[in-house]
Each structure stands twice: as C-alpha cells, then as structure tokens.
C-alpha beads as a LAMMPS data file, in Angstrom:
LAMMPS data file: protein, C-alpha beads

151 atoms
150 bonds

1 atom types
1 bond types

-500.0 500.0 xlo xhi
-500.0 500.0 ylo yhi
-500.0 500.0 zlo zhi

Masses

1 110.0

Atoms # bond

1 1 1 436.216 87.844 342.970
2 1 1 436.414 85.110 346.244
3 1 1 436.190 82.022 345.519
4 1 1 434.643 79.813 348.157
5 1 1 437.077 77.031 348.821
6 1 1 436.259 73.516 349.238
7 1 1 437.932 71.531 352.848
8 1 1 437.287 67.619 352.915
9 1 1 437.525 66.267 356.619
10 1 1 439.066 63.109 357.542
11 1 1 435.318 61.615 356.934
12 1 1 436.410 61.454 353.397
13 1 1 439.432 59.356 354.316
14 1 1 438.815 55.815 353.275
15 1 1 441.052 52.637 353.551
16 1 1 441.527 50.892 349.955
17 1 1 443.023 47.818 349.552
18 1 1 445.324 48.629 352.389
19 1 1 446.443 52.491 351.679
20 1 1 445.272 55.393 353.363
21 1 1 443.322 57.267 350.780
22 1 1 441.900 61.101 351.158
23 1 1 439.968 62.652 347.396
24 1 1 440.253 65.901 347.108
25 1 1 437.700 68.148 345.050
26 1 1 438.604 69.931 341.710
27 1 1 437.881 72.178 339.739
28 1 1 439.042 70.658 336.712
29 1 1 438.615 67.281 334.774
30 1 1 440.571 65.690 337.389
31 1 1 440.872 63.323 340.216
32 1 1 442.976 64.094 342.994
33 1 1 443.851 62.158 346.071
34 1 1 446.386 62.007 349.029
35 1 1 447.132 58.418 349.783
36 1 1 449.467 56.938 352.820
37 1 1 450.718 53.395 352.193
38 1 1 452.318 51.539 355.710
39 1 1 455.553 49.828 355.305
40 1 1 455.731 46.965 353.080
41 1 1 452.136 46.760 351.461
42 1 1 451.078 45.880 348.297
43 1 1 448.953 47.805 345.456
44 1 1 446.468 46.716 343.414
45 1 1 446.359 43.796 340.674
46 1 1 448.307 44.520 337.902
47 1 1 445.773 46.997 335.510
48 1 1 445.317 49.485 332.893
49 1 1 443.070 52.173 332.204
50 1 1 441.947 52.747 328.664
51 1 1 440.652 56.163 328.998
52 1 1 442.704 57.632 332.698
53 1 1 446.094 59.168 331.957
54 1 1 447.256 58.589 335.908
55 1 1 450.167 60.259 338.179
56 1 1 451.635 59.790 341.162
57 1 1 454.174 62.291 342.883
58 1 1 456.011 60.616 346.052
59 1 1 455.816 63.412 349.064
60 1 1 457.557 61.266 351.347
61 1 1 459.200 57.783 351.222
62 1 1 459.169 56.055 348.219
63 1 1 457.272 53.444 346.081
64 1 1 458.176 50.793 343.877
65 1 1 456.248 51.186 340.242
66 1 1 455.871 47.721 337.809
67 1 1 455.220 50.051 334.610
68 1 1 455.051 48.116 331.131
69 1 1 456.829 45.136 332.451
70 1 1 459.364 47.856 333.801
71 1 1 459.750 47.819 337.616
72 1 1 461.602 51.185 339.169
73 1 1 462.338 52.443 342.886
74 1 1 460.309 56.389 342.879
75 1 1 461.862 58.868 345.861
76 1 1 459.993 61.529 347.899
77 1 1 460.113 64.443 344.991
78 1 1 459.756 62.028 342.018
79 1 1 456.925 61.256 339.962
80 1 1 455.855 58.593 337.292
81 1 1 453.344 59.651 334.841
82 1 1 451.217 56.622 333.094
83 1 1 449.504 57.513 330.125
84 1 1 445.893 55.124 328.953
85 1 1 446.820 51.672 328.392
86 1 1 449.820 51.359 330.191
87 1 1 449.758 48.076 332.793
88 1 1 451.144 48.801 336.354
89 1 1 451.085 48.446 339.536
90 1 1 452.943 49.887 342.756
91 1 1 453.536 48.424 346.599
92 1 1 455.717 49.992 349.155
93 1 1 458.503 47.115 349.513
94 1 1 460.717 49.265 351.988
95 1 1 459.801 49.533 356.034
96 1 1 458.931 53.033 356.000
97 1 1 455.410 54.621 355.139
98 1 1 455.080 56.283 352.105
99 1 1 453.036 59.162 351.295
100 1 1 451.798 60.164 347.759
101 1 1 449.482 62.312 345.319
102 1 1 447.556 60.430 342.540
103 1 1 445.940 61.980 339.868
104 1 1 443.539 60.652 337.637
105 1 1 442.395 62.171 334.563
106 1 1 439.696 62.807 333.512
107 1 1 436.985 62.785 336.473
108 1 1 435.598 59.874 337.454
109 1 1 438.147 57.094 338.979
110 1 1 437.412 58.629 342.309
111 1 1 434.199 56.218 342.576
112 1 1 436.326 52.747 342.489
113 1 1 437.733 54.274 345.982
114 1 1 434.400 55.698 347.283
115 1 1 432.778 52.538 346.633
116 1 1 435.669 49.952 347.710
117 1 1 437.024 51.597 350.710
118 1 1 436.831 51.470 354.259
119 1 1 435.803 54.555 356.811
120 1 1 439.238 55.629 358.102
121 1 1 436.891 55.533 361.694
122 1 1 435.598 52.245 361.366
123 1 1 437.385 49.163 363.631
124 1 1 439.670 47.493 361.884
125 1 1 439.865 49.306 358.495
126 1 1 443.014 48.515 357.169
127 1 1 442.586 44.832 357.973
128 1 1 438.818 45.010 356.647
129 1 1 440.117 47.561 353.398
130 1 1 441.947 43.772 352.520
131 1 1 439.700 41.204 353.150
132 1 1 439.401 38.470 351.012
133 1 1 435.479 39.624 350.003
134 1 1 437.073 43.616 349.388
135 1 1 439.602 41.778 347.034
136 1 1 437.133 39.488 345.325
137 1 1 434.564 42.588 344.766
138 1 1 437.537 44.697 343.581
139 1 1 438.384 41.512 340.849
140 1 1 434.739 40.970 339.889
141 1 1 433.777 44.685 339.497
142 1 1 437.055 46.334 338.365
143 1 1 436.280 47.213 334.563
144 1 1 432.964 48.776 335.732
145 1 1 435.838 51.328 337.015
146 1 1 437.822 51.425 333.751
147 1 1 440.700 49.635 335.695
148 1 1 441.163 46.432 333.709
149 1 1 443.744 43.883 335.821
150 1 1 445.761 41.744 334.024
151 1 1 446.598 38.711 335.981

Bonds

1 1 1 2
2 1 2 3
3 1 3 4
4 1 4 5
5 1 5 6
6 1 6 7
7 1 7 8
8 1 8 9
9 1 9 10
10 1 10 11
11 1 11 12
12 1 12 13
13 1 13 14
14 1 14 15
15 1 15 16
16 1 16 17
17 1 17 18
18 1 18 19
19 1 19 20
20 1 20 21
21 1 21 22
22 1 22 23
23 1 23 24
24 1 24 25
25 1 25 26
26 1 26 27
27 1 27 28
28 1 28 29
29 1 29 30
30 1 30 31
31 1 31 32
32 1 32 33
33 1 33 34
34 1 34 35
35 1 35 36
36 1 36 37
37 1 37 38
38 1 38 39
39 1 39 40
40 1 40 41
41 1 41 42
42 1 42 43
43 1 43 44
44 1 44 45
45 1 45 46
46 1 46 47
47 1 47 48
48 1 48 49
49 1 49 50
50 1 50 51
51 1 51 52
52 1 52 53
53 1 53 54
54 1 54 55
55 1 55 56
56 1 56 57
57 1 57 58
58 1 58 59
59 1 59 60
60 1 60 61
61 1 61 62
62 1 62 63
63 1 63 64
64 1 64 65
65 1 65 66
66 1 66 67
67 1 67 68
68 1 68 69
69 1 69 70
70 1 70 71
71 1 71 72
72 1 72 73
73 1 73 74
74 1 74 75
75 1 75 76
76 1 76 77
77 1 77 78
78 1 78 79
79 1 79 80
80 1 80 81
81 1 81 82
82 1 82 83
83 1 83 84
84 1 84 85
85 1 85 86
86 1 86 87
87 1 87 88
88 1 88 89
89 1 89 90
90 1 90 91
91 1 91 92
92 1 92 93
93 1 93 94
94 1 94 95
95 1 95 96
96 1 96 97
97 1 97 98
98 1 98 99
99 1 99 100
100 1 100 101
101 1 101 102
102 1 102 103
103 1 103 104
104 1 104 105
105 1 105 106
106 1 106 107
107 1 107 108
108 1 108 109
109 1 109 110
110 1 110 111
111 1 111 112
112 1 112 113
113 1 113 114
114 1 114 115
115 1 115 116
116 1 116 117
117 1 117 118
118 1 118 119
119 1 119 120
120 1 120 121
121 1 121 122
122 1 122 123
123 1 123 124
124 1 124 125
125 1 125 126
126 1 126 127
127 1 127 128
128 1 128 129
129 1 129 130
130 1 130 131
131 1 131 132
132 1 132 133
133 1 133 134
134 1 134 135
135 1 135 136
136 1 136 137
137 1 137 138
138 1 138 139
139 1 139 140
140 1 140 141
141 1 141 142
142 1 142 143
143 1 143 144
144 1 144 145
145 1 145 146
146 1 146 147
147 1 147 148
148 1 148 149
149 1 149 150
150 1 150 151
C-alpha cells in the first residue's frame, strides 16, 4: 500500500521571535519543526509546558539550553529532551547559525508559531518576528498556548 506523502513549501516557513521556523506534518501525536536560529539570538521567555514533553536535536551548530536552573552548551548531533513542567529556555550565544529539530508532544504547540510568526517572504521578517508588539502578544497570550513564562 502507497502512502501519499505530505511536502510543506517554504510558504509554511514563518519567522518566530527571531528563528527561522518550518512545521512539518505528522502522522502521529506530534509536532515537528525545522528551525534556523542566526548567530547570537535569543529564545523565548523562560517557560514551561504542563502537558508538552518537548525535544530538540542540534543538526548543525549548537545551542545553549537554561533547563531547571541548569544552563548547558548542546553540539550538532546532541539532543536535550524536556519532559512537562520543566522551565527553559535556549538562545544561540556563539556567531554561527544554528540549525535544529523540535518536537512537541502531543499535537497542538504548532499553533503558538502559526499564529505568532512572520511569512519567511514578507519585508523585514526577522526584524518584524521581534518587535516589541510580537513580544508583548507572545507575553499576554502565552498560556492560551500551554507555554507558561516565568519571568
């Protein structure tokens, strides 16, 4: 039996909060994404999730993960898994771009970066994907998103 495969275009591709971010479709109770985050920019607001587990595997570059009051350098090859509850953030701190797979589970965390991002087209995106009206949104509407920041 053939299963018809699913390709997203670069359409999909949205700027959030300053990273490069490109959902994938599933089959399963998952969300997966392809993110690219330039040299030296910051992630979100310190959070949690209380019902996402979350992973990230670094493809290239690396990333620096705040985890539980933790913070760790992660390489091209590592991962960090964060199960519910768990505060962190990440930011790439070195001058090189860093390019990574996030996983969200189960479904549904993919709407916080359909709804806050930025048309990878559109003028301006990256600066536009952190203005000050994006952040304040992101702060006021968070928890709607399961992604309660701890400030």
């Amino acid at each position: 039996m053939r299963h018809k495969s699913h390709k997203m275009t670069t359409k999909d591709t949205k700027w959030v909060l300053g990273h490069k971010v490109t959902p994938h479709e599933t089959s399963g109770d998952y969300d997966l994404m392809f993110a690219e985050t330039p040299p030296n920019v910051q992630g979100p607001p310190p959070h949690f999730h209380n019902a996402f587990k979350e992973s990230f595997l670094i493809v290239e570059g690396e990333m620096e993960f705040f985890v539980n009051g933790k913070t760790m350098i992660i390489k091209a090859g590592e991962s960090v898994d964060i199960p519910p509850k768990t505060l962190h953030t990440f930011g790439n701190v070195s001058d090189k771009p860093c390019k990574w797979i996030n996983i969200h589970s189960p479904k549904g965390f993919r709407d916080f970066f359909e709804e806050m991002g930025m048309p990878e087209n559109e003028d301006n995106a990256t600066e536009k994907s952190l203005a000050p009206e994006i952040i304040n949104r992101v702060m006021a509407t968070a928890a709607d998103y399961d992604m309660i920041i701890k400030v």
